[in-house]
C-alpha positions as a Markdown table, in Angstrom:
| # | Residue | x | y | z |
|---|---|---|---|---|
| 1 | Unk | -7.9 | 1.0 | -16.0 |
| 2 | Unk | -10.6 | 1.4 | -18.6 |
| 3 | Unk | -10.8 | -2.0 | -20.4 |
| 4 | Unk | -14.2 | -3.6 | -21.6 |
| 5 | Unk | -12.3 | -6.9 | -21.6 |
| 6 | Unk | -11.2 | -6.8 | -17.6 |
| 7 | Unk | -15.1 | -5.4 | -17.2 |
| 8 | Unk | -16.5 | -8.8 | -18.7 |
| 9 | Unk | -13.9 | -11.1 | -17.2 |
| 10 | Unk | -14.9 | -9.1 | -13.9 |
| 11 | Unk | -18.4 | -10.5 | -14.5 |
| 12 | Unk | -17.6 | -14.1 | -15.3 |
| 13 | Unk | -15.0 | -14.7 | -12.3 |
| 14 | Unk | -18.0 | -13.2 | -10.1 |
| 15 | Unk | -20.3 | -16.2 | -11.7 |
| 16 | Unk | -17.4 | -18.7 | -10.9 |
| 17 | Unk | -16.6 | -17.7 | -7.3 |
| 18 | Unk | -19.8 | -16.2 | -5.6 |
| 19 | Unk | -21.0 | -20.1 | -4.9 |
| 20 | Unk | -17.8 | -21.1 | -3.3 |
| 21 | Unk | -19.0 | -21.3 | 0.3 |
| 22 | Unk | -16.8 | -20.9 | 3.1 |
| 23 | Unk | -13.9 | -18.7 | 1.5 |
| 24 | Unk | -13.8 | -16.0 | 4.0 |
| 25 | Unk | -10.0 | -15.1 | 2.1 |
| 26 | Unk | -10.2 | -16.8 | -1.1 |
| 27 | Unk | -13.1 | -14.8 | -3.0 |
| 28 | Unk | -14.4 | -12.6 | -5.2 |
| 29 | Unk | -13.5 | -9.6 | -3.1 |
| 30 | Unk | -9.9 | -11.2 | -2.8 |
| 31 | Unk | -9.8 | -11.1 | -6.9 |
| 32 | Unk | -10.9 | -7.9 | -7.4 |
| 33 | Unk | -8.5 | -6.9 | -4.7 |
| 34 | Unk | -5.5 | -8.5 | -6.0 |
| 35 | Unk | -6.7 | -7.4 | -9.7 |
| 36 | Unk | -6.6 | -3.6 | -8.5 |
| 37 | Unk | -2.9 | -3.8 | -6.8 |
| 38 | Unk | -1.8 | -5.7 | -10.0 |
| 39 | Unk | -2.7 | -3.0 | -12.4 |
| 40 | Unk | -1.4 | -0.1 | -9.8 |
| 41 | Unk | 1.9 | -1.9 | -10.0 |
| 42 | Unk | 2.2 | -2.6 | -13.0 |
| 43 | Unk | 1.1 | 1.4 | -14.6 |
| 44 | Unk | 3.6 | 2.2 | -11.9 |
| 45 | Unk | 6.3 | 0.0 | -13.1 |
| 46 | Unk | 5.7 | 1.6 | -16.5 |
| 47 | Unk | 4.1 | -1.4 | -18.7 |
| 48 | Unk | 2.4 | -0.8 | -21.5 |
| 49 | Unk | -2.0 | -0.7 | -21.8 |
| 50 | Unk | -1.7 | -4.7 | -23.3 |
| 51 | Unk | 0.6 | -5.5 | -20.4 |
| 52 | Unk | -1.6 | -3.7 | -17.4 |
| 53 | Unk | -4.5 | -5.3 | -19.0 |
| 54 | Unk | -2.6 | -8.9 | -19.4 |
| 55 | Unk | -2.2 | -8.7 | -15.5 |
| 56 | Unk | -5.7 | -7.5 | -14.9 |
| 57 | Unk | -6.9 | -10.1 | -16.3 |
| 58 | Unk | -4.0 | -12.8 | -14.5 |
| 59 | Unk | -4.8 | -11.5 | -11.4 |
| 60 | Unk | -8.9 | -12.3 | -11.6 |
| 61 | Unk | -8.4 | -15.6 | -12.7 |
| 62 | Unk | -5.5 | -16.4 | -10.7 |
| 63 | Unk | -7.9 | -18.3 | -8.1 |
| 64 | Unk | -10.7 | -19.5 | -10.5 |
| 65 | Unk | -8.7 | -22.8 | -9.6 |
| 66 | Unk | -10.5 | -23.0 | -6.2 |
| 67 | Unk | -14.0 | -23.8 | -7.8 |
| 68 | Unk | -12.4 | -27.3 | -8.7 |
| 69 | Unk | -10.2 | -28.3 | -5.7 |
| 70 | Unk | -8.1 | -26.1 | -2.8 |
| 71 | Unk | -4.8 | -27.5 | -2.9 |
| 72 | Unk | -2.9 | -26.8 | -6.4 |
| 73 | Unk | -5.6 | -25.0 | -7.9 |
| 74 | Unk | -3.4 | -22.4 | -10.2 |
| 75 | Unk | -3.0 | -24.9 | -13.2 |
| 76 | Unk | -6.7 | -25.6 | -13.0 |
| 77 | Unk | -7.4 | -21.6 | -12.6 |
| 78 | Unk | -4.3 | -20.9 | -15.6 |
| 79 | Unk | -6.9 | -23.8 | -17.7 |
| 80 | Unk | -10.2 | -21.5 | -16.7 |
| 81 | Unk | -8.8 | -18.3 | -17.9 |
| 82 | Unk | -7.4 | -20.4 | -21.1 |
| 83 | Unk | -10.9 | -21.6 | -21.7 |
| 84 | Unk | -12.5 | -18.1 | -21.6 |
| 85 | Unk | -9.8 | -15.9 | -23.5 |
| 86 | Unk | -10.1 | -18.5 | -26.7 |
| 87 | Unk | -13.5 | -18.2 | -26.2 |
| 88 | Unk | -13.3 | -14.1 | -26.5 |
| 89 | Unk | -10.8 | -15.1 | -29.7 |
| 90 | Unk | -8.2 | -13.7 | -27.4 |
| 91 | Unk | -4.5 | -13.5 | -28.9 |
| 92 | Unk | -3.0 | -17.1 | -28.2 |
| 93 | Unk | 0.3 | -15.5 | -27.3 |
| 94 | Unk | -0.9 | -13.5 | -24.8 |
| 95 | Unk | -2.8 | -16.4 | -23.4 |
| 96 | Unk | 0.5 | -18.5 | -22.9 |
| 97 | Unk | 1.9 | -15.5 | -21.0 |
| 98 | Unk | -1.6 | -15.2 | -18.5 |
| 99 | Unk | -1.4 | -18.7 | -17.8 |
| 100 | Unk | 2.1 | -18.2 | -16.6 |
| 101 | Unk | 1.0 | -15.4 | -15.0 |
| 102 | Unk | -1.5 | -17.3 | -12.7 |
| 103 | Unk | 1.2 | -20.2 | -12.4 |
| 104 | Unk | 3.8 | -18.0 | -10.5 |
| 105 | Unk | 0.8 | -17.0 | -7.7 |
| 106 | Unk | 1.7 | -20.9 | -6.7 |
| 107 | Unk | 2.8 | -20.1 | -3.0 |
| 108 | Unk | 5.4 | -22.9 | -3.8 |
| 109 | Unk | 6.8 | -20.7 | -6.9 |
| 110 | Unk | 9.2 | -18.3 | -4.9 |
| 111 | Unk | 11.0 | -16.7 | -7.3 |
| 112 | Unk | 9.6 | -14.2 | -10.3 |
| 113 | Unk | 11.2 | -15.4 | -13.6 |
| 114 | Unk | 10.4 | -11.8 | -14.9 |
| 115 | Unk | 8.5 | -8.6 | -14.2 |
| 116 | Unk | 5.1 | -9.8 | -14.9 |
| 117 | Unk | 5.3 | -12.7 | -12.0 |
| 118 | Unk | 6.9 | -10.3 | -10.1 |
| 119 | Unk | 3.9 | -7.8 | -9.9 |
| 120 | Unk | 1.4 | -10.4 | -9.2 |
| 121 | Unk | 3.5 | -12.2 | -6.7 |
| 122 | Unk | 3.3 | -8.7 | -4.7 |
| 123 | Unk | -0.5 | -8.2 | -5.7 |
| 124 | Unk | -1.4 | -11.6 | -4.1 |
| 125 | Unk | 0.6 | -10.5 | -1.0 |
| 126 | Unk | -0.1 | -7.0 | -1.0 |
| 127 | Unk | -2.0 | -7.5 | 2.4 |
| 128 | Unk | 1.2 | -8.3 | 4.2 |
| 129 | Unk | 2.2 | -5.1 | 4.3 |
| 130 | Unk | -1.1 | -3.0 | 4.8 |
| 131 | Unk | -3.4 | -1.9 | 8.1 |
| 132 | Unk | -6.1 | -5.3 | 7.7 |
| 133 | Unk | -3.2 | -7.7 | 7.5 |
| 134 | Unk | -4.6 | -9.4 | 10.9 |
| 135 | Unk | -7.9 | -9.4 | 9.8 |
| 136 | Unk | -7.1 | -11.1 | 6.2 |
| 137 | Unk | -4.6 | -13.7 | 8.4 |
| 138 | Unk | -7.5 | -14.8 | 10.5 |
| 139 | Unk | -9.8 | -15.0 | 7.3 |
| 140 | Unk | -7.4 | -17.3 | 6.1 |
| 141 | Unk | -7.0 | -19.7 | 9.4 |
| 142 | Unk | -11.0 | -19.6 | 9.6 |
| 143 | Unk | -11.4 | -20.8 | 5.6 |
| 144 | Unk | -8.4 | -23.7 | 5.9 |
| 145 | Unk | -10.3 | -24.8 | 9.2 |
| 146 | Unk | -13.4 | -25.3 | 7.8 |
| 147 | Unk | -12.8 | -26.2 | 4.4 |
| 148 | Unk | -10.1 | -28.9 | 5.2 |
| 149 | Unk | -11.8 | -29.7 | 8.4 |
| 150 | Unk | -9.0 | -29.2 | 10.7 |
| 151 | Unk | -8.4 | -27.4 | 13.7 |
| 152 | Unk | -5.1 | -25.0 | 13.8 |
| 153 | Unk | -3.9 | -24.6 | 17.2 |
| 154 | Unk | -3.2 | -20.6 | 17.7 |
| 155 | Unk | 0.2 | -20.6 | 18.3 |
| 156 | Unk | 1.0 | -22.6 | 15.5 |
| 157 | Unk | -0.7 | -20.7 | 13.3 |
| 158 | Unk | 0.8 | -17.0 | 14.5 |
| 159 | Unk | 4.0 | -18.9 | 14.2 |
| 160 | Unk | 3.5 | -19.9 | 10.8 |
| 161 | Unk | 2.6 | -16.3 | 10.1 |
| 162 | Unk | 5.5 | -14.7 | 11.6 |
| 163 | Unk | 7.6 | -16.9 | 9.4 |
| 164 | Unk | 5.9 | -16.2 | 6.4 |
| 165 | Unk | 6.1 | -12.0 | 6.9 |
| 166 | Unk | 9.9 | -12.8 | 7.8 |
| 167 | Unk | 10.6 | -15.3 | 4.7 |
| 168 | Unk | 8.4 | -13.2 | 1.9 |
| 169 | Unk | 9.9 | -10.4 | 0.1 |
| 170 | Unk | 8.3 | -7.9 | -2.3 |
| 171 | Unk | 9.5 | -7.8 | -5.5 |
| 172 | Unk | 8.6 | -4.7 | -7.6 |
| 173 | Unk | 10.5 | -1.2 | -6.5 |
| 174 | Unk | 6.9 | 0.1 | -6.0 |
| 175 | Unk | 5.7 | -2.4 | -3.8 |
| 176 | Unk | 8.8 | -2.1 | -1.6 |
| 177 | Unk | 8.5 | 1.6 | -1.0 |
| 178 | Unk | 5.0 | 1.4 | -0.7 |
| 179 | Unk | 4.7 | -1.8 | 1.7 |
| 180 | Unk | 7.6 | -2.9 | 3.2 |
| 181 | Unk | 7.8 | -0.8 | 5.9 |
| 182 | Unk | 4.2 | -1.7 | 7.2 |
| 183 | Unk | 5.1 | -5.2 | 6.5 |
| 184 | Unk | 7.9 | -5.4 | 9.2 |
| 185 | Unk | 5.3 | -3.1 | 11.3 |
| 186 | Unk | 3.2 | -6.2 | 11.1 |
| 187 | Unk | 6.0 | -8.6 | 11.8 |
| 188 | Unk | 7.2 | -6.9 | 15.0 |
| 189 | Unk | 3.5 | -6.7 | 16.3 |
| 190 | Unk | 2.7 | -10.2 | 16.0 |
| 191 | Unk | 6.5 | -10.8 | 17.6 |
| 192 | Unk | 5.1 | -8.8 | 20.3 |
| 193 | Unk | 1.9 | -10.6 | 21.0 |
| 194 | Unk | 4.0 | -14.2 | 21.0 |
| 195 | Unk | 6.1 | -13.1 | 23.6 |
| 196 | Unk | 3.9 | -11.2 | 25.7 |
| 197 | Unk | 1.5 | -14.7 | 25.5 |
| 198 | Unk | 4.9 | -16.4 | 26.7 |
| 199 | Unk | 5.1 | -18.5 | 23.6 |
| 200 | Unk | 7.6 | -17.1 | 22.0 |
């Protein structure tokens, strides 16, 4: 979309997150990524230019949270995006309804209260369903390891990922028809690999 207000916010997020060392998932790229599916959904789901833009915007903030702390960053991230939209004398109502936004992206929020949570829900787990799914998986176990200094066991970790493709539904009519199938794709394939490795 053509908005001079997601441009700007494009460039501030960038400011916030380049310095985060370590996040091989959780990044810039990750934003922009989640940013772009968000507003694909959304035009597809027929919402209005303030709406698309409302979720643009959501969607880069949505892990501004991480700069301050890993675990329960989306309030902190919902407060960033607060900060910087009163700071642009953005509308206050709209505000409230970003920071909600960026709330429902809360991996312990499972289900959308309405459309808006629903399309970034999806956005934020739009690589589920696509071709780099195993790429963005290990991205993730390599950033929780060295962040949180732990070591995840590979088993454990391809089990927790089979449950989480099995467990997580899309949400939006577009991102079903557009995702789902490559999501159970996904799903099978790393069934595969478990029992071929004879843990499964």
């Amino acid at each position: 979309m053509n908005s001079i207000l997601i441009e700007n916010a494009k460039k501030y997020v960038n400011k916030l997150l380049m310095p985060l060392e370590n996040h091989y998932y959780h990044s810039y790229e990750h934003s922009i990524d989640v940013m772009t599916r968000a507003v694909y959904l959304a035009e597809k789901e027929g919402l209005s230019f303030d709406e698309v833009e409302m979720l643009g915007l959501a969607a880069l903030f949505h892990d501004t949270g991480f700069v301050i702390q890993y675990d329960k960053n989306e309030p902190i991230g919902a407060k960033i995006a607060r900060n910087y939209l009163k700071g642009i004398l953005y509308p206050d109502n709209k505000i409230d309804l970003i920071e909600k936004i960026i709330l429902a992206t809360d991996p312990a929020y499972k289900e959308p209260k309405n459309q808006y949570e629903a399309i970034i829900k999806d956005a934020d787990m739009d690589n589920l369903g696509r071709d780099d799914f195993l790429k963005k998986n290990n991205d993730i176990k390599k950033e929780l390891e060295i962040v949180k200094k732990i070591k995840i066991k590979d088993p454990e970790w391809r089990h927790a990922s089979v449950e989480l493709l099995k467990e997580f539904k899309y949400k939006t009519l577009s991102q079903k028809l557009e995702r789902d199938k490559k999501k159970v794709e996904n799903l099978k394939k790393m069934i595969h690999e478990l029992e071929e490795d004879g843990i499964l």
